[in-house]
N, CA, C and O of each residue as an XYZ file, in Angstrom:
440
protein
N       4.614     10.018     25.874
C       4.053     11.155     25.164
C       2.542     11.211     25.367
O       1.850     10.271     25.756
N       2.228     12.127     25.134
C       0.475     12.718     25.527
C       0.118     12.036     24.102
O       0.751     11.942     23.051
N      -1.411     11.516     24.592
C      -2.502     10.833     23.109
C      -2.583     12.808     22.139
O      -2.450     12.921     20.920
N      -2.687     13.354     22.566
C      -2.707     14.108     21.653
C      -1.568     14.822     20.845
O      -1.663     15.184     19.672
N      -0.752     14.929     21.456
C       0.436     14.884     20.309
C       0.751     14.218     19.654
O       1.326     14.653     18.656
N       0.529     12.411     19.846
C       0.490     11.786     19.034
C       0.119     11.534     17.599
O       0.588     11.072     16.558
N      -1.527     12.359     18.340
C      -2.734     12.337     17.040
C      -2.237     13.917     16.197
O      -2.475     14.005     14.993
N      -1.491     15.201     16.997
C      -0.937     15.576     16.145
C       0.114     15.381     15.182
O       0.200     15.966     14.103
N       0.879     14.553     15.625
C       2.032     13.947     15.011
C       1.525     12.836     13.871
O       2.213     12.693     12.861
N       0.952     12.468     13.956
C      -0.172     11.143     13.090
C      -0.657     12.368     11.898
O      -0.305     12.230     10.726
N      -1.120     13.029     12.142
C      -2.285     13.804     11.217
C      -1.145     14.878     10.647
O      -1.532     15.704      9.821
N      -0.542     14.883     10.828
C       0.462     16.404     10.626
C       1.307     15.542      9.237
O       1.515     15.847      8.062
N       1.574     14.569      9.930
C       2.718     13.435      8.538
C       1.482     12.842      7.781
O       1.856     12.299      6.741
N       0.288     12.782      7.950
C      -0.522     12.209      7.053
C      -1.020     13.388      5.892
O      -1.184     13.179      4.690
N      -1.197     14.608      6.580
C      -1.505     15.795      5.615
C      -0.374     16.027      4.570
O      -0.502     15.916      3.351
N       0.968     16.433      5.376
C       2.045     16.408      4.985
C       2.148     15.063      3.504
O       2.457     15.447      2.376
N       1.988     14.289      3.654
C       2.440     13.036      2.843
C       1.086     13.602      1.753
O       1.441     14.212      0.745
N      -0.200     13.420      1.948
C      -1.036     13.937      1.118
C      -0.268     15.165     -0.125
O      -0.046     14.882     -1.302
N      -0.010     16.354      0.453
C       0.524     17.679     -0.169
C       1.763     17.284     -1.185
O       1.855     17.781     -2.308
N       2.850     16.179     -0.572
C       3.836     15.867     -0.945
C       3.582     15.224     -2.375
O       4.039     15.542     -3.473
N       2.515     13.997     -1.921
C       2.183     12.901     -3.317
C       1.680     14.151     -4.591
O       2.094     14.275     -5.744
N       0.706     14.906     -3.883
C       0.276     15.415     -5.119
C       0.842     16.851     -5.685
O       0.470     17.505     -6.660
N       1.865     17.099     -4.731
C       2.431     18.242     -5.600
C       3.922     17.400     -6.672
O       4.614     17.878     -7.571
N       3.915     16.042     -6.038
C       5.254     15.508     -6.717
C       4.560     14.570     -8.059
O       5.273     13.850     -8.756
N       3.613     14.662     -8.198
C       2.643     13.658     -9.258
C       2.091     15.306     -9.565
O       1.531     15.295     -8.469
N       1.930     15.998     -9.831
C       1.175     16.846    -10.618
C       2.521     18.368    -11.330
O       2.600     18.881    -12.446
N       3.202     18.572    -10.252
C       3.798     19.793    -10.520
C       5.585     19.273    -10.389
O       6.297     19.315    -11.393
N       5.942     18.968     -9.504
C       7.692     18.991     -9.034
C       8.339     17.429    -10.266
O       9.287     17.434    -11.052
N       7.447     16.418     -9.972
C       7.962     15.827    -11.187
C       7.261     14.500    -11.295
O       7.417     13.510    -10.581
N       6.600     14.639    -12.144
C       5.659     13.666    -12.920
C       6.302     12.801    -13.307
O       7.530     12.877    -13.266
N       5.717     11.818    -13.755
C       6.224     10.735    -14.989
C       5.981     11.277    -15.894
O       7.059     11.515    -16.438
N       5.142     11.691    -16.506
C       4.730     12.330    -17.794
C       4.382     13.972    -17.907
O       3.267     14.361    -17.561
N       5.072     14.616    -18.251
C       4.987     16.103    -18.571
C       3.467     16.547    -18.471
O       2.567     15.896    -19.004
N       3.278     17.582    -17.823
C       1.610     18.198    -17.407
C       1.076     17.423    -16.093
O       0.221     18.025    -15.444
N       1.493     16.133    -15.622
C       0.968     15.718    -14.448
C       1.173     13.684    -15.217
O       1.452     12.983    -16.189
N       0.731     13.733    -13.711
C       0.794     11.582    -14.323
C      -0.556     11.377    -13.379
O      -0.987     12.139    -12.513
N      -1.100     10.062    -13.840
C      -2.210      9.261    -13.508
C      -1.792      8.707    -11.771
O      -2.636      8.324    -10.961
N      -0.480      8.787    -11.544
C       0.176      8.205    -10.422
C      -0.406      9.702     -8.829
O      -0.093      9.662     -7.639
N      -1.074     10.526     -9.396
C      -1.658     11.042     -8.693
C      -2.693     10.441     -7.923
O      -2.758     10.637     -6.709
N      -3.518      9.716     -8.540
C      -4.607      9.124     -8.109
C      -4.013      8.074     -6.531
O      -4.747      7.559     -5.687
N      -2.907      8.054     -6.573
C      -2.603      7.493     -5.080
C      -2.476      7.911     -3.890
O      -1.796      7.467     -2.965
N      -3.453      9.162     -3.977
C      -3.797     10.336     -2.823
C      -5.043      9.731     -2.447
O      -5.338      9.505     -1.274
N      -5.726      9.485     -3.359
C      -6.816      9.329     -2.998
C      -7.100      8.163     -1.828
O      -8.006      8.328     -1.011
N      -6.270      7.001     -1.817
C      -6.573      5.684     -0.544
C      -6.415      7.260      1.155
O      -7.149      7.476      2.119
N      -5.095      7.936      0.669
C      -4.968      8.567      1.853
C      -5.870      9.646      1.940
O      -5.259     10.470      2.621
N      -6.902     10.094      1.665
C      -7.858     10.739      2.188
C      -8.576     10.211      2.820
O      -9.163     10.886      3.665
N      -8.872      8.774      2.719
C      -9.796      7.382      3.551
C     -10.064      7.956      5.168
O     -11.045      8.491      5.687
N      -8.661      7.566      5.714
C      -8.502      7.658      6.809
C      -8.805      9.382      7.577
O      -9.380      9.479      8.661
N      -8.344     10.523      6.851
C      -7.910     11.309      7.329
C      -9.047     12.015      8.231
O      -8.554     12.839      9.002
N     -10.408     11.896      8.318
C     -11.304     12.324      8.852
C     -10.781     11.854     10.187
O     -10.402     12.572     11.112
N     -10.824     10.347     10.135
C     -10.606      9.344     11.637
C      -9.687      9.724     12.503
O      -9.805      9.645     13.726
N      -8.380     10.314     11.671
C      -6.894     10.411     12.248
C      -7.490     11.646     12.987
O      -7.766     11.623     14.187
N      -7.660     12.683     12.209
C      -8.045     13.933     12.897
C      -8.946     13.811     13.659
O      -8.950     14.873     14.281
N      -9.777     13.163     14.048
C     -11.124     13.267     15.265
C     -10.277     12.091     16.426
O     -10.486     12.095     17.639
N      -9.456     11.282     15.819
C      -8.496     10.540     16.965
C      -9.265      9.187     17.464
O      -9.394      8.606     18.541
N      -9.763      8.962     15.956
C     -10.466      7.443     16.385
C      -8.952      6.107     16.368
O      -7.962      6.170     15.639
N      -9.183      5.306     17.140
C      -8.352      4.340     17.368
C      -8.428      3.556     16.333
O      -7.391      3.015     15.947
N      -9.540      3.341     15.722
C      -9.399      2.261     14.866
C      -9.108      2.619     13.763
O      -8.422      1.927     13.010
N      -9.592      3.814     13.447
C      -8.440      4.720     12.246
C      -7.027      4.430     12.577
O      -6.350      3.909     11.691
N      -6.446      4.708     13.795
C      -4.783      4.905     13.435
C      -4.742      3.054     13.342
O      -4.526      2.846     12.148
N      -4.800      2.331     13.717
C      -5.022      0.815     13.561
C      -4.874      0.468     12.339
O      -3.763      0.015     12.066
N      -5.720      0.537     11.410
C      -5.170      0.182      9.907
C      -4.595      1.002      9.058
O      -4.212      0.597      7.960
N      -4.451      2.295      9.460
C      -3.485      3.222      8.997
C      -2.192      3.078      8.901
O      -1.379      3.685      8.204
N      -2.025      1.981      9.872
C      -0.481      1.673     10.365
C       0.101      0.503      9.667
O       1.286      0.173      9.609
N      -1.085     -0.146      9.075
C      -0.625     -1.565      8.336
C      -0.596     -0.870      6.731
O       0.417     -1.008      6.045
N      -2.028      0.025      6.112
C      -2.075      0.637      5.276
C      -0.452      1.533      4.566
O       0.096      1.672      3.472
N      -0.261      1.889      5.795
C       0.931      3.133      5.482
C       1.898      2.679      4.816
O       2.414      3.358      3.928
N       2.465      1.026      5.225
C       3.250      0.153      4.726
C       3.624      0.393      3.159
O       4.755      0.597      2.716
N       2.242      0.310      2.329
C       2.421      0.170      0.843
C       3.189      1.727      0.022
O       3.572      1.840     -1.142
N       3.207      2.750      1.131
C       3.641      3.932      0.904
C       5.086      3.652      1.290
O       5.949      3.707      0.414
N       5.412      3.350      2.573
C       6.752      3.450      2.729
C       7.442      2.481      1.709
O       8.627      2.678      1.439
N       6.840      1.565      1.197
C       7.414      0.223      0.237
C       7.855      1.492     -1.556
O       8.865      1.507     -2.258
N       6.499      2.357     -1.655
C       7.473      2.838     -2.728
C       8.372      3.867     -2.629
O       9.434      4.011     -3.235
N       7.797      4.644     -1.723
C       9.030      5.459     -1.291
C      10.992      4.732     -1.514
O      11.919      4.986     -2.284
N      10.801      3.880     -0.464
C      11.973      3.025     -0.685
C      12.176      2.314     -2.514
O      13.319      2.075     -2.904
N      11.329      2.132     -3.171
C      11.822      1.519     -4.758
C      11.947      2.664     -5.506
O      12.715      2.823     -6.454
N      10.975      3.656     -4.939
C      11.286      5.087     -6.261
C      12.835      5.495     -6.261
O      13.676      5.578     -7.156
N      12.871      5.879     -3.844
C      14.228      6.365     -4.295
C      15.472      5.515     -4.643
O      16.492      6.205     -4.642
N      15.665      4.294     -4.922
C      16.469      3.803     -5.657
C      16.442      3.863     -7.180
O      17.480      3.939     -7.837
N      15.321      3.829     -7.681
C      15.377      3.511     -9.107
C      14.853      4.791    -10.265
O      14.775      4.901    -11.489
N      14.624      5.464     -9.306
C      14.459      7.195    -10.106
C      15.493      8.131     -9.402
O      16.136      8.066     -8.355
N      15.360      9.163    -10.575
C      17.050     10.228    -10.120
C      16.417     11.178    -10.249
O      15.385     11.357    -10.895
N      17.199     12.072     -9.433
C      17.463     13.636     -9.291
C      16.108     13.792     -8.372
O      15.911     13.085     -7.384
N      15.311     14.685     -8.770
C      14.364     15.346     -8.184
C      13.360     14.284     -7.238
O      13.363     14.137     -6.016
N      12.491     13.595     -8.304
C      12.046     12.405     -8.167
C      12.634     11.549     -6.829
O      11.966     11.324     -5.820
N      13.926     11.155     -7.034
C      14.234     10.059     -5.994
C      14.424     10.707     -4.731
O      14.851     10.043     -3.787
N      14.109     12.152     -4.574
C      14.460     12.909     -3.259
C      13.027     13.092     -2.827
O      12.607     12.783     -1.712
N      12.447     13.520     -3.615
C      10.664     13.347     -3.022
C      10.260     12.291     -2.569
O       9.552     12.293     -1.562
N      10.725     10.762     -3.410
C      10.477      9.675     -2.706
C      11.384      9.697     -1.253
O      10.834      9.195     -0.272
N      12.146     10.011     -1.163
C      12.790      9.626     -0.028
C      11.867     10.569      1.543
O      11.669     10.133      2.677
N      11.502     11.928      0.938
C      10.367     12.644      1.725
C       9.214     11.234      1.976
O       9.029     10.727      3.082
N       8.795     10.953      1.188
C       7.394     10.016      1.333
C       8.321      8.635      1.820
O       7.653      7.605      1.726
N       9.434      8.462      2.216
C       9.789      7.595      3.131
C       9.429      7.805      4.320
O       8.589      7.227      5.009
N      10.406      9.049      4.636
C      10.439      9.357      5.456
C       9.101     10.167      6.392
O       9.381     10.732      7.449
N       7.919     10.145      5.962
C       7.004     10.592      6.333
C       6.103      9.630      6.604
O       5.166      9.642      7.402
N       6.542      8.649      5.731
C       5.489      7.123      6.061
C       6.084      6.679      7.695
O       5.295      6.520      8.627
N       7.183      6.560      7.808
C       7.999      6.078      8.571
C       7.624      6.785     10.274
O       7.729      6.147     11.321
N       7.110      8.470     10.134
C       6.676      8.885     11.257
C       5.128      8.846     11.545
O       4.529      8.999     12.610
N       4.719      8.623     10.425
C       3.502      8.475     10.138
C       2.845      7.064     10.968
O       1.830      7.043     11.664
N       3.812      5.869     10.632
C       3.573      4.377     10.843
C       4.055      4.956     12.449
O       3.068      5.022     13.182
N       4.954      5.253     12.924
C       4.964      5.476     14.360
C       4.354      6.622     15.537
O       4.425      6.764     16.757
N       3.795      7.248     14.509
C       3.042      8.146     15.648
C       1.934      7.125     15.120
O       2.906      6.372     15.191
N       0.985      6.433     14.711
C       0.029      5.461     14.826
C       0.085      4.638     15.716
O      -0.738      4.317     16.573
N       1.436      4.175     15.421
C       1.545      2.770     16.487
C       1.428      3.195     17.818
O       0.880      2.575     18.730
N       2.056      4.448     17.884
C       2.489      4.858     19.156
C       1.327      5.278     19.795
O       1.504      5.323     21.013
N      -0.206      5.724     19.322
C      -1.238      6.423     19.571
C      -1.881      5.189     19.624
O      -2.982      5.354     20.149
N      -1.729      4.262     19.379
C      -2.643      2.702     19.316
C      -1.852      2.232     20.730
O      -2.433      1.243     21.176
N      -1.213      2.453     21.204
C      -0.788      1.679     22.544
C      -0.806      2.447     23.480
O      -0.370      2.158     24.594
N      -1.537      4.027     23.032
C      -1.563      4.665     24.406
C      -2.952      4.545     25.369
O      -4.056      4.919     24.973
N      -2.759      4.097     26.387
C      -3.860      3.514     26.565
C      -5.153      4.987     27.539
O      -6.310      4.690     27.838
Protein backbone atom coordinates (compact mmCIF):
# COMPACT_ATOMS: atom_id res chain seq x y z
CA UNK A 1 0.00 0.00 0.00
CA UNK A 2 1.07 3.70 -0.72
CA UNK A 3 2.56 5.78 2.71
CA UNK A 4 -0.26 7.91 2.04
CA UNK A 5 -3.16 5.95 2.28
CA UNK A 6 -1.86 4.63 5.07
CA UNK A 7 -1.60 8.04 6.80
CA UNK A 8 -5.15 8.35 5.44
CA UNK A 9 -6.27 5.29 6.90
CA UNK A 10 -4.33 6.15 10.35
CA UNK A 11 -5.96 9.66 10.62
CA UNK A 12 -9.43 8.78 9.26
CA UNK A 13 -9.82 5.86 12.35
CA UNK A 14 -8.12 8.29 14.68
CA UNK A 15 -10.72 11.21 13.92
CA UNK A 16 -13.34 8.68 13.62
CA UNK A 17 -12.51 7.13 17.23
CA UNK A 18 -12.20 10.87 18.57
CA UNK A 19 -16.17 11.71 17.28
CA UNK A 20 -17.16 8.19 18.51
CA UNK A 21 -15.64 8.61 22.34
CA UNK A 22 -17.25 11.86 22.61
CA UNK A 23 -20.50 11.56 21.11
CA UNK A 24 -20.81 8.07 23.20
CA UNK A 25 -19.61 9.89 26.66
CA UNK A 26 -21.65 13.01 26.14
CA UNK A 27 -24.91 12.26 24.03
CA UNK A 28 -25.63 8.27 22.78
CA UNK A 29 -24.88 6.93 26.29
CA UNK A 30 -23.20 8.16 29.23
CA UNK A 31 -22.71 6.67 32.51
CA UNK A 32 -24.49 9.32 34.07
CA UNK A 33 -27.51 11.16 32.51
CA UNK A 34 -26.46 14.79 30.81
CA UNK A 35 -22.89 13.45 29.91
CA UNK A 36 -20.03 11.50 32.19
CA UNK A 37 -16.49 12.68 33.25
CA UNK A 38 -15.39 9.49 31.04
CA UNK A 39 -15.32 12.07 28.26
CA UNK A 40 -12.20 13.46 29.26
CA UNK A 41 -10.55 10.30 27.48
CA UNK A 42 -10.54 12.24 24.18
CA UNK A 43 -8.38 14.30 25.29
CA UNK A 44 -4.80 11.75 25.35
CA UNK A 45 -6.23 11.32 21.55
CA UNK A 46 -5.93 14.76 20.42
CA UNK A 47 -1.98 14.41 21.48
CA UNK A 48 -1.07 12.76 18.51
CA UNK A 49 -3.48 13.97 15.93
CA UNK A 50 -1.52 17.00 14.56
CA UNK A 51 1.57 14.32 13.91
CA UNK A 52 -0.75 11.61 12.32
CA UNK A 53 -2.09 14.19 9.94
CA UNK A 54 1.26 15.93 8.80
CA UNK A 55 2.57 12.00 8.64
CA UNK A 56 5.32 12.23 11.13
CA UNK A 57 6.76 8.69 11.83
CA UNK A 58 7.30 9.07 15.18
CA UNK A 59 3.77 10.06 15.78
CA UNK A 60 2.36 6.83 14.23
CA UNK A 61 5.22 4.96 16.49
CA UNK A 62 3.73 5.56 19.84
CA UNK A 63 0.36 5.86 18.62
CA UNK A 64 0.53 2.27 18.00
CA UNK A 65 1.61 1.22 21.51
CA UNK A 66 -0.72 4.19 22.93
CA UNK A 67 -3.83 2.87 20.94
CA UNK A 68 -3.52 -0.39 22.95
CA UNK A 69 -5.21 1.15 26.20
CA UNK A 70 -8.27 1.99 23.84
CA UNK A 71 -8.61 -1.25 22.23
CA UNK A 72 -8.21 -2.88 26.01
CA UNK A 73 -11.56 -0.98 26.91
CA UNK A 74 -13.31 -1.29 24.05
CA UNK A 75 -12.95 -5.11 24.56
CA UNK A 76 -14.10 -4.85 28.74
CA UNK A 77 -16.96 -2.29 27.99
CA UNK A 78 -18.28 -4.55 25.29
CA UNK A 79 -18.54 -7.41 27.56
CA UNK A 80 -19.65 -5.89 30.67
CA UNK A 81 -22.10 -3.07 29.49
CA UNK A 82 -25.46 -3.72 27.44
CA UNK A 83 -27.45 -2.55 24.77
CA UNK A 84 -26.32 0.67 23.30
CA UNK A 85 -23.17 1.14 25.26
CA UNK A 86 -21.62 -2.34 24.56
CA UNK A 87 -22.10 -1.70 20.68
CA UNK A 88 -20.26 1.65 20.74
CA UNK A 89 -17.59 -0.09 22.60
CA UNK A 90 -17.33 -2.64 20.15
CA UNK A 91 -17.06 0.52 17.33
CA UNK A 92 -13.99 1.79 19.53
CA UNK A 93 -12.70 -1.82 19.14
CA UNK A 94 -12.92 -1.99 16.17
CA UNK A 95 -11.44 1.32 15.20
CA UNK A 96 -8.52 0.92 17.60
CA UNK A 97 -7.80 -2.25 15.83
CA UNK A 98 -7.47 -0.32 12.23
CA UNK A 99 -6.14 2.38 13.78
CA UNK A 100 -3.12 0.12 15.54
CA UNK A 101 -2.66 -1.26 11.88
CA UNK A 102 -2.68 1.41 9.56
CA UNK A 103 0.21 2.77 12.16
CA UNK A 104 2.07 -0.20 12.15
CA UNK A 105 1.66 -0.53 8.67
CA UNK A 106 2.84 3.29 7.93
CA UNK A 107 5.87 2.66 10.44
CA UNK A 108 7.31 -0.11 8.16
CA UNK A 109 6.79 1.63 5.05
CA UNK A 110 9.92 2.52 4.26
Amino acid sequence: MNKKILNLLTSTSLIGLIALDLSWELWLAPQRPGGSWLVLKVLPLLLPLLGVLNGRRYTHQWLSLFILLYFIEGVVRSYSDKGLSALLAGGQTALSVVLFIGAIAYVRKK
